[in-house]
N, C-alpha and C positions, 0 to 999 in steps of 0.2 A: 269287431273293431272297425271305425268306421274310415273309409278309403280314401276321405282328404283329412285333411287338420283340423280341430276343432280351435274357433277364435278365441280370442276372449275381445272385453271391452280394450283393453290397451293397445291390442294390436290395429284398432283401424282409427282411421282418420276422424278427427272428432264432429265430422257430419257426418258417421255412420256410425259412433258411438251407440244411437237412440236406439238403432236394430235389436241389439241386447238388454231391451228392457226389461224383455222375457227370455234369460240365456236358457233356454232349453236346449240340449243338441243339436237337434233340426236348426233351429239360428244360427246354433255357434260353426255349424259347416257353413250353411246358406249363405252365412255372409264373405266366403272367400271370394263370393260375385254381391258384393253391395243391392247395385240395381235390381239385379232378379230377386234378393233379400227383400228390399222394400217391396219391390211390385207383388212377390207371391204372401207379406206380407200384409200388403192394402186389403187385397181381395181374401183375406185369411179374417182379418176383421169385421170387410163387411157382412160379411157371411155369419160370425160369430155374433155381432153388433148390431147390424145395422138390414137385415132382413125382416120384411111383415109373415112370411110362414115362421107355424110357431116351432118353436125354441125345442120342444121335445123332438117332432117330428125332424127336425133338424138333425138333432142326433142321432137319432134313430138311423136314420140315412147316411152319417157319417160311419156308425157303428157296423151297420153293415155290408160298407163299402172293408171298413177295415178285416170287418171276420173272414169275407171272400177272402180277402188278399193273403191272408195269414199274417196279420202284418203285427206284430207284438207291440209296436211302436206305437200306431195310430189307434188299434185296440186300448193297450193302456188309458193314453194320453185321453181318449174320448169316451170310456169308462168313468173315471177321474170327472171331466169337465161335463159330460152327459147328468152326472149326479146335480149337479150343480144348474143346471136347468130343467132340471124335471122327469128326469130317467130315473127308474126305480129298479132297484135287486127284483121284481119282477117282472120289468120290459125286458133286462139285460137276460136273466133266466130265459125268457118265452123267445127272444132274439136266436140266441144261442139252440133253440128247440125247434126252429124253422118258424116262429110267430104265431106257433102255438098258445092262444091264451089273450094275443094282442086286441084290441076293439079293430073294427071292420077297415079304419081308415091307418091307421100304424099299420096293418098288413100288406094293404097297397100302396105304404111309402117302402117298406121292407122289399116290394116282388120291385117295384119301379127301379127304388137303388139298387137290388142285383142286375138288373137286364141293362141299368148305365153301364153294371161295372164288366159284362159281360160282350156289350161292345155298342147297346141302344136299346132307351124305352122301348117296349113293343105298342103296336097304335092301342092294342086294347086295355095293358095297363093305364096309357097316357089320357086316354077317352073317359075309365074311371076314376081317376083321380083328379080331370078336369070337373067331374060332375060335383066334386070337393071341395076344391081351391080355384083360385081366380088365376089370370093370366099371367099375373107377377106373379105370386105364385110359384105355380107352375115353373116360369122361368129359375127361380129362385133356386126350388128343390133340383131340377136340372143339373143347373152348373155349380151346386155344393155337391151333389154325385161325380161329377165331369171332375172337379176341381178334385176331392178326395182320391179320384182315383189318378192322376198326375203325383197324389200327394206319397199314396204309397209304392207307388213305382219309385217314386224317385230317393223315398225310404230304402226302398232294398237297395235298389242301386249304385246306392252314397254308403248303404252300408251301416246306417245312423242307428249307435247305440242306444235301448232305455235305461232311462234314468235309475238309478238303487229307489227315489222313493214313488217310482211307479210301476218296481215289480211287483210289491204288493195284490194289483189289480189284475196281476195274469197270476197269480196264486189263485186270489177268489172265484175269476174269470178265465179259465185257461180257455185258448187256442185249442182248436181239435190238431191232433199231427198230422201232420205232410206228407 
């Protein structure tokens, strides 16, 4: 149970209504602070939206931000949205297997996002995968690992419930135990 209140739309002022256009959990606490709503919000989009690295590798890096963490939340939820740009029952399988089976360059977005999540790219993964990707880039995959991992601390922290129709995804996908 999650350790503040979850909102609804009615309860907030109606220029912060919009925040809940996705009431997912994560929102409906987020927004007992508006501003940090939007702001972690914006950057939730562009990263979603509005990035040139691709859309897979994206998740990928999302997804294994989440598996470190143990985080059932973000696991789920990027499961789910990973499907939806180009993650397959066999990235998630080879994920979950240490990147077993992955092609050359999903494995070193996989070792990059563990050593974000573990506290910094190391120079040698950052050197091979600049041999990959361009400077944006680069930048990009960075701060969606950086960002991910604010994302599921702050998961635990809050305490933020999954949703009933995103257990599913830790049925097909379980969590290793703690």
């Amino acid at each position: 149970m999650a350790r503040i209140p979850y909102r609804d739309r009615e309860d907030l002022a109606p220029e912060d209504q919009e925040l809940l256009a996705r009431p997912i959990t994560l929102h409906r606490a987020l927004v007992n602070a508006p501003g940090m709503a939007r702001a972690f919000s914006g950057l939730g989009k562009h990263i979603r939206y509005g990035m040139a690295l691709d859309a897979r590798l994206r998740e990928l890096a999302i997804l294994q931000v989440g598996w470190l963490a143990r985080s059932p939340y973000e696991w789920s939820h990027h499961v789910k949205i990973g499907m939806e740009f180009g993650v397959t029952d066999a990235d998630i399988r080879a994920l979950m297997a240490g990147g077993e089976g992955l092609e050359p360059l999903a494995r070193l977005v996989l070792q990059g996002a563990a050593e974000v999540f573990a506290g910094g790219m190391e120079a040698a993964t950052f050197t091979a995968l600049q041999a990959e990707l361009d400077d944006a880039r680069m930048v990009e995959l960075t701060l969606t690992c950086a960002f991910y991992c604010a994302v599921v601390r702050t998961l635990a922290s809050l305490a933020i419930d999954v949703e009933p129709e995103y257990r599913p995804y830790l049925d097909r996908y379980p969590l290793p135990a703690t």
